[in-house]
C-alpha positions in Angstrom: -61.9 59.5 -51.3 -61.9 56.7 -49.0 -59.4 54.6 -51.2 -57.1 57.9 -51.0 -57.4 57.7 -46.9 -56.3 54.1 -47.0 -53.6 54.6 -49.2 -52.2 57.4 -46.7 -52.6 55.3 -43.7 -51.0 52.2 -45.2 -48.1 54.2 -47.1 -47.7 56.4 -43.8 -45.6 53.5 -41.9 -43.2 53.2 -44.8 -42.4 56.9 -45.0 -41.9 57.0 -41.4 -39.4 54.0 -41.9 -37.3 55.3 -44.1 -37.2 58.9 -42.4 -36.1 57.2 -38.8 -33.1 55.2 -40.9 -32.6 58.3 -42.6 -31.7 60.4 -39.2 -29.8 57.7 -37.8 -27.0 57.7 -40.4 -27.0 61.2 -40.3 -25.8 60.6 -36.3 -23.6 58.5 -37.5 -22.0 60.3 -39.7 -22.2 63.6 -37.9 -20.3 61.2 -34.9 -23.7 62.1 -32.3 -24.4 58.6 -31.8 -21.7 56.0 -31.1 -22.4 52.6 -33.1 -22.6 49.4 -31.2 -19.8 47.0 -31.7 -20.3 43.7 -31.0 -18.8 41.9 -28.0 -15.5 40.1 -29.1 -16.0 36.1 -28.9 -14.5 34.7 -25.7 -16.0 31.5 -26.1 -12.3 30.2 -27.8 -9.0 31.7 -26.1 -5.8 30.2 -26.7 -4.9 30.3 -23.4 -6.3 28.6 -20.6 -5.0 29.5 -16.9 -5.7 29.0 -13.6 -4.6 27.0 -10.0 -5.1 26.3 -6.5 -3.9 27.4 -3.6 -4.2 25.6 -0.2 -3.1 26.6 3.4 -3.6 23.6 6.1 -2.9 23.7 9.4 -2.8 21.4 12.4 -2.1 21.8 16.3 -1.9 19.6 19.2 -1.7 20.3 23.1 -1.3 18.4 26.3 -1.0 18.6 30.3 -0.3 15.5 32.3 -1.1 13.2 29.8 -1.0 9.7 31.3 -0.4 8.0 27.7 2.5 10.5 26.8 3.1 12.6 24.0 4.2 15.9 23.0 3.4 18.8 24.9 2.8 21.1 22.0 2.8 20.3 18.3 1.8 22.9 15.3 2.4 22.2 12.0 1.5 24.0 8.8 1.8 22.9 4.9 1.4 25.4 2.5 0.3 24.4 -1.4 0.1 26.1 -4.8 -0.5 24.5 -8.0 -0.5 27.0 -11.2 -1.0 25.7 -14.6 -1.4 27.4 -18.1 -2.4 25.5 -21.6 -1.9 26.8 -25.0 -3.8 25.4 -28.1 -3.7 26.5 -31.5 -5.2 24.3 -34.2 -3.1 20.8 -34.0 -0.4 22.4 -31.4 -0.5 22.5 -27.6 1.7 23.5 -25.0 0.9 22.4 -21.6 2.3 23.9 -18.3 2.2 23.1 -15.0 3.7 24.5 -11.7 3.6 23.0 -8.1 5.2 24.8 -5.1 4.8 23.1 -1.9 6.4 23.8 1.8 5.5 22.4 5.4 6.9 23.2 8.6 6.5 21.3 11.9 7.2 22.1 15.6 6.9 20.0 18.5 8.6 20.5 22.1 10.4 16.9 22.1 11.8 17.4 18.1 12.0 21.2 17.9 11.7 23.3 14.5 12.4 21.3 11.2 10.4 21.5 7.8 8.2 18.5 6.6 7.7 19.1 3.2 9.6 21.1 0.3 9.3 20.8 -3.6 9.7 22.8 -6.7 8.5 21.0 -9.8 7.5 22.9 -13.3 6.4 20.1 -16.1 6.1 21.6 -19.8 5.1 19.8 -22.4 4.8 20.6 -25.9 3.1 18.5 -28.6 1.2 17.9 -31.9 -2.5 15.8 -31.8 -2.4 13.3 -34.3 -5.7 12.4 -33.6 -7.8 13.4 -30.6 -6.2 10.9 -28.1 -2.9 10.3 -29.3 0.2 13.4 -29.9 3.7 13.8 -30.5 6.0 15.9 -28.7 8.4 17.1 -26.3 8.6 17.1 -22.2 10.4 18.9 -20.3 10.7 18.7 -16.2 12.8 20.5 -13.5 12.4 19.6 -9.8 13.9 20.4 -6.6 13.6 22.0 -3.1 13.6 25.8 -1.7 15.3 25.3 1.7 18.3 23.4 3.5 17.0 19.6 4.6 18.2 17.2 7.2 17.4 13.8 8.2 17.3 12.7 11.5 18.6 9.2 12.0 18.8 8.4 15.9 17.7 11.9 16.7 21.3 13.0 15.2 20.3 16.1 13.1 22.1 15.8 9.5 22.4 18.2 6.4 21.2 16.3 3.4 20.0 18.4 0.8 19.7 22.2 -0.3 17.9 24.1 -3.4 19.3 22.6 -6.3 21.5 19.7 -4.1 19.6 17.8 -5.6 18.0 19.6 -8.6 16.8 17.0 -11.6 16.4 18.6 -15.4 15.1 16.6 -17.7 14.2 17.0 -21.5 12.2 13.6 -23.5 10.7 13.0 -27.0 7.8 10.5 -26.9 4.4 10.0 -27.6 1.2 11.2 -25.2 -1.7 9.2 -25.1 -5.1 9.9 -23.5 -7.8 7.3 -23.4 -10.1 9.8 -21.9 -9.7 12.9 -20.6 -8.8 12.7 -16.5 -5.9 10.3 -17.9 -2.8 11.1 -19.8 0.1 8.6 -20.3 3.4 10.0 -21.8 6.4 7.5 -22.8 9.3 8.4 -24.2 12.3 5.7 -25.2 14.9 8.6 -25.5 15.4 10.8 -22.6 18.4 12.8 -21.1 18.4 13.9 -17.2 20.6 15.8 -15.4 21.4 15.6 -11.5 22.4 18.9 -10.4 24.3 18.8 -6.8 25.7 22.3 -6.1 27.0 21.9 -2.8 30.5 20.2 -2.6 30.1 18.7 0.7 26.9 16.2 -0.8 28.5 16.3 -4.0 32.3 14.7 -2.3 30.0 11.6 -0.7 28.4 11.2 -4.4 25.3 11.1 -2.7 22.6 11.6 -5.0 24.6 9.9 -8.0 27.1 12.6 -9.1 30.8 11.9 -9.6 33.2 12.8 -6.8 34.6 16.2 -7.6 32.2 16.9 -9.8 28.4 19.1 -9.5 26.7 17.6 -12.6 26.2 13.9 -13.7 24.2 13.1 -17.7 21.9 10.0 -17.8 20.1 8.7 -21.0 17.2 6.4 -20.3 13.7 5.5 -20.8 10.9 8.0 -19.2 7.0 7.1 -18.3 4.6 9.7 -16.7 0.6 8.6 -15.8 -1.1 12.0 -14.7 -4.7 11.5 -13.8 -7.2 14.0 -12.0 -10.7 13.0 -11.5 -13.6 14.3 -9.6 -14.5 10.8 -7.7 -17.9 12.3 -6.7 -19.5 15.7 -5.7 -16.3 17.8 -3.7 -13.8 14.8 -3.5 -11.2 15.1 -6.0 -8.1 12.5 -6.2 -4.8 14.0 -8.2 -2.2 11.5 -9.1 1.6 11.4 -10.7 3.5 8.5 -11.4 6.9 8.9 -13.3 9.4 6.4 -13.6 13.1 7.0 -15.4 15.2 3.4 -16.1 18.9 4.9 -16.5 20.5 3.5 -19.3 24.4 4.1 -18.6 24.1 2.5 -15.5 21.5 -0.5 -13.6 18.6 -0.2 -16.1 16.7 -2.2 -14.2 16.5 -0.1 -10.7 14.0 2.1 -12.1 13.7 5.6 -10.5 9.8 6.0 -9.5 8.6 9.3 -8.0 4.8 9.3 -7.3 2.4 11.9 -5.8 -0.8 11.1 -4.6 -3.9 14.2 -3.2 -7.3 13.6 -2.2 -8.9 16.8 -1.3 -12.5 17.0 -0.2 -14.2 20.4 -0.1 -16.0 21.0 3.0 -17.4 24.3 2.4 -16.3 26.8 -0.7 -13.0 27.5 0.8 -12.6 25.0 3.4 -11.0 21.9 2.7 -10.0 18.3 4.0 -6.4 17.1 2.4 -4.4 14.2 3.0 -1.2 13.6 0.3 0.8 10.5 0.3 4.0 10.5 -1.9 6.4 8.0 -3.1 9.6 8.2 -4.1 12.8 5.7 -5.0 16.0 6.6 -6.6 18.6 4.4 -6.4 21.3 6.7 -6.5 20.2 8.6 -3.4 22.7 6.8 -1.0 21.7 8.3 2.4 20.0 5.9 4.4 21.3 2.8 6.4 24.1 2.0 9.3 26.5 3.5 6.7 24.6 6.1 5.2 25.5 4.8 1.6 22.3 2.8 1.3 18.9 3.9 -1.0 15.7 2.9 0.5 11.8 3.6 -0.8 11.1 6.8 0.7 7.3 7.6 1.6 5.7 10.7 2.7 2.2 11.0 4.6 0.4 14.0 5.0 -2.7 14.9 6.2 -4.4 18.5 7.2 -7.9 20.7 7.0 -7.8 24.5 6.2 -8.1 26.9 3.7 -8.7 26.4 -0.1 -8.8 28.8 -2.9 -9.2 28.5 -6.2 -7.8 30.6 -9.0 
């Protein structure tokens, strides 16, 4: 009798087992109980997006000032960099996209813009191994609004969306000794200098033919990108490309360089200073005769808002 009372109780949990997975494919089936699917893997997308967006801004006042100076002075600079990567096994496809404007007003120089670019880089390539690939480049660059220079105060029109524009399209090989660096070079590469406007394009300033809105060069092209975190909240962003024209004075190599340092102050405050670079030897506007190209440098240096996307 006792055996037969263990036998129940150790037998019991078994039945009562199979009777509970019994009832819950009857729910199942009978659609009363909705089965758990698992959560789709995220861990690996193919795309990768994201950006930064920065608003700085900077004013200056003064009232009897002894050492001189403007009365008033407000300027504000205006920053967003997007950028979207694709990888699928050996194949990537890189994207980038900066838009940048800054305006200034003062009561001795008036209204006049202090900063304007458009520049989209795409690259697409194949890894041959994990720091070297193969592959294509493809760059367009220019400017929203109308720009003038100011040579002895005189206000000049010098440039306009897409006067200048530069297109460019390379094959070369990328290489990345580690991953804040990326150097691409490319021995065969075709740009074009777009000039829409007729009056730049009749001066030939920025390298076209006179009478004419387009101009082809085949050259040599170098780009160093490198992004690093230096230390905790100070990042340093860098771009050097240089383009030796072929057809024409190989050795005046065009070099356009941008430099940012950001530091983050607090999680959407931010200090910024960018310094660019830029020399093209076919943009003829400078000197007495304003038929002259000169190294061109660009310093700018605010505090504001940061946001990150």
């Amino acid at each position: 009798m006792r055996f037969a009372k263990l036998s129940v109780l150790f037998l019991l949990p078994l039945f009562t087992n199979a009777q509970d997975k019994a009832i819950k494919i009857l729910q199942l089936e009978s659609g009363t109980v909705t089965p758990k699917v698992p959560a789709p893997d995220t861990s690996k997308k193919a795309w990768k997006t994201g950006g930064l967006y920065r608003l700085n801004l900077g004013q200056g006042s003064l009232s009897n000032w002894a050492a001189g100076g403007d009365e008033f002075s407000i300027n504000v600079n205006t920053t967003l960099n997007l950028y979207a990567s694709h990888k699928k096994r050996k194949f990537n496809w890189d994207n980038s996209l900066d838009l940048v404007f800054g305006f200034l007003k003062t009561t001795s120089l008036g209204s006049r813009k202090n900063d304007d670019r458009i520049d989209l880089v795409s690259k697409y390539s194949y890894s041959i191994n994990k720091k070297t690939t193969v592959g294509s480049l493809f760059n367009f660059r220019t400017q929203f609004f109308t720009g003038y220079s100011y040579p002895n105060k005189v206000k000049v029109y010098s440039s306009n969306f897409l006067s200048p524009g530069y297109v460019l399209t390379s094959l070369g090989v990328d290489y990345k000794p580690q991953k804040e660096l990326s150097l691409f070079a490319s021995p065969l590469t075709s740009r074009w200098v777009i000039v829409t406007n007729d009056s730049l394009a009749s001066k030939a300033s920025y390298g076209v033919d006179t009478g004419k809105n387009v101009i082809n060069q085949l050259g040599a092209f170098a780009t160093v990108n490198y992004q690093k975190e230096l230390v905790k909240n100070l990042t340093y962003r860098s771009r050097l490309d240089m383009f030796s024209n072929y057809k024409k004075n190989p050795w005046n190599v065009d070099v356009y360089m941008t430099n940012v340092l950001a530091i983050k102050v607090f999680k959407m405050l931010s200090f910024n200073w960018s310094f660019d670079v830029i020399y093209d030897d076919d943009t003829r506007i400078f000197g007495d005769e304003k038929n002259s190209p000169a190294l061109q440098l660009k310093s700018i240096v605010g505090a504001g808002f940061q946001l990150k996307i």
